[in-house]
Every structure is written in C-alpha cells, then in structure tokens.
C-alpha positions as CSV (number, residue, x, y, z in Angstrom):
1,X,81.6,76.9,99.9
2,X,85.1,77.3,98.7
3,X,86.5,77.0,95.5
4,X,87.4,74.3,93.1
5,X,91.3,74.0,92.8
6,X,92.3,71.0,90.2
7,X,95.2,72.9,89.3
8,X,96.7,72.2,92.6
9,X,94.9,68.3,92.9
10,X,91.9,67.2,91.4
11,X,89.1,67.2,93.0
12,X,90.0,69.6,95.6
13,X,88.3,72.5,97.4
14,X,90.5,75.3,98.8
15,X,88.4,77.7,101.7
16,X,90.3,80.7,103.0
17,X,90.0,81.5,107.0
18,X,92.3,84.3,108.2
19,X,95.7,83.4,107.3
20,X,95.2,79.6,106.3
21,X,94.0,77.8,103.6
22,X,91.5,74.7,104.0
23,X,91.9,71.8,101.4
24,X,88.9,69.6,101.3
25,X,86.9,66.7,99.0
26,X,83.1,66.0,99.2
27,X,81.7,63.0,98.8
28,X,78.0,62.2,98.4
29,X,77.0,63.2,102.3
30,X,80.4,64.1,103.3
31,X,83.6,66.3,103.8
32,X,87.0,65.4,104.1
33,X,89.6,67.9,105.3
34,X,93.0,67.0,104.0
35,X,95.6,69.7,104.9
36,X,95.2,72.6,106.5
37,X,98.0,75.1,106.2
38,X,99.1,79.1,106.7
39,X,98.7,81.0,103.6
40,X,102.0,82.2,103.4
41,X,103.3,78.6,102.7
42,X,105.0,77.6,98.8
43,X,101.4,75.7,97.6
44,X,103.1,73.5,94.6
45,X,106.0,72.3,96.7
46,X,103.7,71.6,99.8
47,X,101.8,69.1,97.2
48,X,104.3,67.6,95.6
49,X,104.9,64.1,96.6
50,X,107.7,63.8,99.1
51,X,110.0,61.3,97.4
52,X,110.6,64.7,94.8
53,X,111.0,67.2,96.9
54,X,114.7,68.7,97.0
55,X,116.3,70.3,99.9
C-alpha cells in the first residue's frame, strides 16, 4: 500500500487518509510510521533538517 516517495527521503512510503499524509519504511516483517501530518502542510520544509530551517 502507499507509494514510494525518495524524492522526499529515501526509502519512504507516503499513504493518504482524509486530510493527512502517512510516512512510513518497511523492513523485512515490519512497518515503521515516522510522521504523520495534515496534507495541507509545506512537505520539503517539514523534512528538512531543523538546524536549516529559517524563520
């Protein structure tokens, strides 16, 4: 399920439900859900690293 998104990390699955977006890796027998977050949010600057984000 979900899609592939190594534009945005690599390695990463992005699965749409309502208005947010669910980022998750698979391992061999598992899932790991790393953000989950509305789908209005700014996606690059939400996965930047934080030490480059400006304010």
């Amino acid at each position: 399920m979900g899609r592939q998104r190594d534009d945005i990390l690599p390695g990463v699955f992005l699965f749409p439900y309502k208005k947010h977006l669910i980022f998750y890796d698979t391992h061999d027998d598992s899932v790991t859900i790393l953000h989950v977050v509305h789908g209005a949010r700014n996606l690059p600057d939400f996965f930047q690293p934080e030490d480059t984000i400006t304010a």
